[in-house]
N, C-alpha and C positions, 0 to 999 in steps of 0.2 A: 550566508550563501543560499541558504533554501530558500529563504523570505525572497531574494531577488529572482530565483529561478519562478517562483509563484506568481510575482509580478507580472511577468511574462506571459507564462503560459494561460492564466483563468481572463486577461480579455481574449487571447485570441482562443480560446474556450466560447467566448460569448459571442465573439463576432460569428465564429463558424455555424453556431446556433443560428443564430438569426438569420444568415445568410440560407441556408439547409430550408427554414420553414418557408421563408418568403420566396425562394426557388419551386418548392414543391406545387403551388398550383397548377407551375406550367408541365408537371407530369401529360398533364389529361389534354393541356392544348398543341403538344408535340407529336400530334399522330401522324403516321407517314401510311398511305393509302398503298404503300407497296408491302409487299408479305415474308415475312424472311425467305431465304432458302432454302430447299427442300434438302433432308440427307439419304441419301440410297442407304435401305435396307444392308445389313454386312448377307454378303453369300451364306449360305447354308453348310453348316459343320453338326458334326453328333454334340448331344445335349454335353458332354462331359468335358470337350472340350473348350465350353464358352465360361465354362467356373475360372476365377481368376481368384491369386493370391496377391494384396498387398500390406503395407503399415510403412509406419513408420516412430519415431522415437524423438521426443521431445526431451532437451536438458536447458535447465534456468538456476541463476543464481540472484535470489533479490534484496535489497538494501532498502531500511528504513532508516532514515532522517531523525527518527525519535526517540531510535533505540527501548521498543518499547519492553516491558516482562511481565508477559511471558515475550519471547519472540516470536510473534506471532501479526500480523499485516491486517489492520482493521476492515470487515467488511469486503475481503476479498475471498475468491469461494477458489479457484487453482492457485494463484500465488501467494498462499498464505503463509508460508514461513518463510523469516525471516534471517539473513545472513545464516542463507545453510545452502549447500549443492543441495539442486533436487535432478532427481529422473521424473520430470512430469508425469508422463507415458507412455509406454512402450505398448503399442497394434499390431495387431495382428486381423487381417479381413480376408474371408473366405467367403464368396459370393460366386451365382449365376444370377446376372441383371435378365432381366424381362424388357422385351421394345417390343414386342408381336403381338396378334390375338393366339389365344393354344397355347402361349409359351407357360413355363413351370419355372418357378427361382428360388434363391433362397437368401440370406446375407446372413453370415455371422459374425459381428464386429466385437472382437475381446481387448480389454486394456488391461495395463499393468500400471503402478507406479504410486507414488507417493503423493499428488496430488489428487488427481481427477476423479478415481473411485468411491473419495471418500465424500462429495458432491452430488456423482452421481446413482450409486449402488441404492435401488429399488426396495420397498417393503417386501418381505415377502421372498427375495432370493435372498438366502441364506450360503452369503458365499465369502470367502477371506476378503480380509476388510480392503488387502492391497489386491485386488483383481475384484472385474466388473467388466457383465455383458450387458453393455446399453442394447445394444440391439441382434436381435433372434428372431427371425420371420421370416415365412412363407408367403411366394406370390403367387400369382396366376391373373393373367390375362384374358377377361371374357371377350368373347366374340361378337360384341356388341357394339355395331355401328364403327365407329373411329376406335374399340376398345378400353372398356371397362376394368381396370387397374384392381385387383384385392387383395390384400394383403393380411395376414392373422400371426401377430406375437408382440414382441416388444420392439416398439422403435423410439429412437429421441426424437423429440418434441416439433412440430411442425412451427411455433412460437420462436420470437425473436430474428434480426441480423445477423447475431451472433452465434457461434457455433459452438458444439464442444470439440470439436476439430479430428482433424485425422489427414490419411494421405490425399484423400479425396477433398479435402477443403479446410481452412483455417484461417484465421482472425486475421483483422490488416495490425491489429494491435497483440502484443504476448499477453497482457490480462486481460479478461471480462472484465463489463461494465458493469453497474449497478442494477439496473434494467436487466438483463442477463443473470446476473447471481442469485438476485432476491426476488424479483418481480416476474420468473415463469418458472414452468417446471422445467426438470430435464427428458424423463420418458412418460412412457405412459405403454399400457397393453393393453389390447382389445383385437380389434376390427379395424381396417380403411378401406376405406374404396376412393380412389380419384380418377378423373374424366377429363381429357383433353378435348372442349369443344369445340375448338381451333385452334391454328398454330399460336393464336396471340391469347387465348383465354382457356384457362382449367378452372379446376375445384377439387375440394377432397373432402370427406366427410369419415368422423371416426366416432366409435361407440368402444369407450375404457371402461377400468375397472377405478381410474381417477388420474391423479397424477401421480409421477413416482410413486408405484405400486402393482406390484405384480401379482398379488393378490388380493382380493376385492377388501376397502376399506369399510365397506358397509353394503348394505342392500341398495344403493341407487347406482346409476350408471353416471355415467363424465361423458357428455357428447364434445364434439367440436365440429367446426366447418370454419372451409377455408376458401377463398378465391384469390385467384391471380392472375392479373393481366399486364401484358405486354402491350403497353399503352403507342409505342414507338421502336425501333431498334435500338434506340439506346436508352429506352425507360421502363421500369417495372413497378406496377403498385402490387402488394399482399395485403390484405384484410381477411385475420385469425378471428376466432371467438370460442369460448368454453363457456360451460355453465354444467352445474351439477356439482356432489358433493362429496366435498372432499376432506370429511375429518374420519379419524377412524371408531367406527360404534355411532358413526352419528349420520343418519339420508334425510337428516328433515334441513340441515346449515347449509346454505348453498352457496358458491362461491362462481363469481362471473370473469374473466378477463374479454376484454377488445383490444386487438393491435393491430394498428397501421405499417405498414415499411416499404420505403420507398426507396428507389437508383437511380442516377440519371450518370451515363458516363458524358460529362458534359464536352470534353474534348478526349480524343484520341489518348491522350496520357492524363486526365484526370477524372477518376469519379467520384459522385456525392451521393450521400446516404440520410436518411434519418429514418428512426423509430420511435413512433410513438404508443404508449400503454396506458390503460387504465382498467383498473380493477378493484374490486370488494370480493366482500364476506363475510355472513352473515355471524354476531357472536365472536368474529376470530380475535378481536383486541385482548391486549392481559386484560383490561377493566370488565369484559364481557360484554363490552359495547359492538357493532360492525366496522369491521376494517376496510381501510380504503389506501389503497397505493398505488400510485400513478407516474408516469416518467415520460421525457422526451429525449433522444440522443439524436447527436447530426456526426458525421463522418464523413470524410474525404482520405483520396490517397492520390498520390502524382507520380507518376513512374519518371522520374528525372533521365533513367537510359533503361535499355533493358533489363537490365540484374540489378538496379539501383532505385526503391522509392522511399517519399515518405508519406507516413499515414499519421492524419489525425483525429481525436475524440474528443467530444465535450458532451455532457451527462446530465443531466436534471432529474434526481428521483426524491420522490414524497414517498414519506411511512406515514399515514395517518391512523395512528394508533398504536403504532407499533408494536404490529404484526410480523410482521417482515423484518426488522434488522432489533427489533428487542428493544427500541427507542422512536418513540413519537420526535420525526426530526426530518431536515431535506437536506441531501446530499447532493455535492456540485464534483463532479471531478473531471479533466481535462488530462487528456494520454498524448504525447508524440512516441510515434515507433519509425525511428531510419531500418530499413531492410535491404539485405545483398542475397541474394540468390546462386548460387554455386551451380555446375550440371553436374554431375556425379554417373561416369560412364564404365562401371565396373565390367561390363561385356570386353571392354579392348585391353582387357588382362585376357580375360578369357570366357569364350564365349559363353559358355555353362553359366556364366554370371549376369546373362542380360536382365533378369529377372530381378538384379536387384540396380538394375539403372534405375538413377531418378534426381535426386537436386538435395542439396545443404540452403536452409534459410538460416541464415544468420543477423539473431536483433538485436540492438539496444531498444530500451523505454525509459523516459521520463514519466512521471506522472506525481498530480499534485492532487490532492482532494481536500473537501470542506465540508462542513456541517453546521448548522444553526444551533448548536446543544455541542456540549464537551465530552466526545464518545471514542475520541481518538486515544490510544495509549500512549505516552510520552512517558517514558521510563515505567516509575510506579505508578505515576497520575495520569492524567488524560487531560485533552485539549480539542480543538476544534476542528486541526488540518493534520494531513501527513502525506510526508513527502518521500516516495522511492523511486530508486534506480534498480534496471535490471539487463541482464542477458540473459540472450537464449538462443539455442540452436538448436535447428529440428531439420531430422535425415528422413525424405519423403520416398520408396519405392513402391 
């Protein structure tokens, strides 16, 4: 049964690929000479009451095809275990955003749970393994022309499509990709500054103490810069980059990423995506040679009604050297996620409870992956592909 599900799903894996690359030129020839809509300022309130509380709570249960042992799901970084409930995540977010020049903010974003923490929890905070603050920073708004964004602590990663998710945004798909798991970081701490220099083009620029780390890995710093244009109304290009060094005891190994990521909502109810990466590092291979890994992903989703879509993934990541997943090898793998969407209206019990209005997503996912090298676990042994099923529901306030 698996084998025929796999049939299926890896061309139209390859076709969505190819379709995603060969679309992306027309990013830059779809420019519309009109400018979006401007949004009025919100009216003026005391500083205390523009702080907002949200989260939400993420539960999955995943199946492998292979049965492997340990129980454990190859090369997946949140879904990795296997035939067990999990509580992904449990959020909680305490924020005052910033949109002014003079304005002062804050965000504190705390998780809980059996997955995500142990992915994302930092060098250097020393905190229970099941809880993790991705993000801890202070902003402020200079007064500088259209306004000068600065912000100083820890934030997740400006890198990737993909998210680590929360109430404020999450995945068309229940797992990460490859690209995502292996191929960026998750936070980083330092400094940013980002600049809107039109409605259709920003940038950001950050000076870390590396990746994942909240305390300084060595004597060099981890720069990055980022831009982003809004090519059209319905198109976006992102172009990342990092460089600096990121072993720990060591400023001389220096480690590069470039990422592209693009949008294009091609119709009212369908959009397309792709990410593209590449990266090194100096010395990083087991052999102690420089490591090189690189990836391409394309994505779509089609909202079939309003509470009703589907989303699709198809993947391409190189470990060259293996660096990154512990094996010199290229991974393919191809994700369907159907989604239903719930409104969740706790105020019309009673009012006291508007705060906690907000939505149930409810998923399934298929997903099939592949490898050139036999790195998959199949019982006691290992093989080439594997094949899971999952649900998941996540309650957004």
């Amino acid at each position: 049964m698996a084998v025929a599900k796999m049939a299926v799903l890896r061309p139209l894996g390859e076709i969505l690929l190819l379709g995603v690359m060969l679309a992306s030129p027309l990013f830059l020839s779809a420019q519309s000479d009109t400018p979006p809509p401007t949004v009025d300022p919100p009216e003026d309130q005391s500083w205390w009451k523009a702080v907002t509380f949200n989260g939400c709570a993420s539960f999955s249960y995943t199946h492998n095809t292979n049965h492997p042992v340990p129980l454990l799901n190859q090369f997946r970084v949140f879904d990795f275990n296997d035939d067990h409930p999990e509580l992904d995540v449990a959020q909680f977010v305490v924020q005052h955003a910033v949109n002014a020049p003079r304005q002062f903010g804050f965000r504190i974003n705390t998780i809980a749970g059996s997955a995500v923490p142990q992915v994302t929890a930092s060098r250097g905070m020393h905190i229970a393994q099941d809880f993790d603050i991705p993000e801890l920073y202070l902003s402020y708004v200079a007064p500088l022309a259209r306004g000068l964004r600065l912000d100083a602590g820890k934030f997740v990663t400006p890198f990737g499509y993909e998210v680590i998710g929360g109430y404020d945004g999450y995945n068309d798909n229940f797992s990460r990709g490859f690209i995502f798991g292996y191929g960026l970081p998750f936070t980083h701490t330092g400094l940013k500054a980002s600049y809107s220099f039109s409605s259709r083009i920003s940038a950001a620029a950050f000076l870390t103490n590396g990746c994942d780390a909240v305390t300084r890995l060595n004597r060099g710093v981890t720069s990055i810069g980022q831009i982003s244009a809004a090519t059209s109304k319905t198109t976006n290009l992102t172009f990342t980059f990092l460089h600096g060094p990121n072993k720990p005891r060591n400023g001389y190994d220096q480690s590069s990423l470039y990422e592209l990521v693009g949008s294009w909502k091609t119709l009212p109810k369908l959009t397309l995506a792709f990410d593209g990466l590449y990266a090194d590092e100096d010395h990083a291979a087991p052999n102690g040679s420089d490591a090189i890994w690189k990836g391409v992903a394309g994505y779509s989703k089609y909202s079939i009604t309003h509470a009703f879509s589907l989303a699709f993934r198809g993947e391409i990541f190189t470990d060259s050297g293996g660096s990154r997943t512990g094996t010199s090898q290229t991974l393919h793998g191809f994700t369907l996620t159907p989604e239903y969407v719930l409104a969740v209206k706790a105020s019309r019990v009673r009012h006291e409870l508007r705060h906690f209005d907000g939505k149930f997503v409810v998923r399934i996912e298929v997903r099939e992956d592949f490898s050139d090298q036999n790195t998959f676990r199949h019982g006691t042994g290992f093989t080439d592909h594997q094949f899971t099923t999952a649900g998941n529901v996540i309650y957004l306030f």
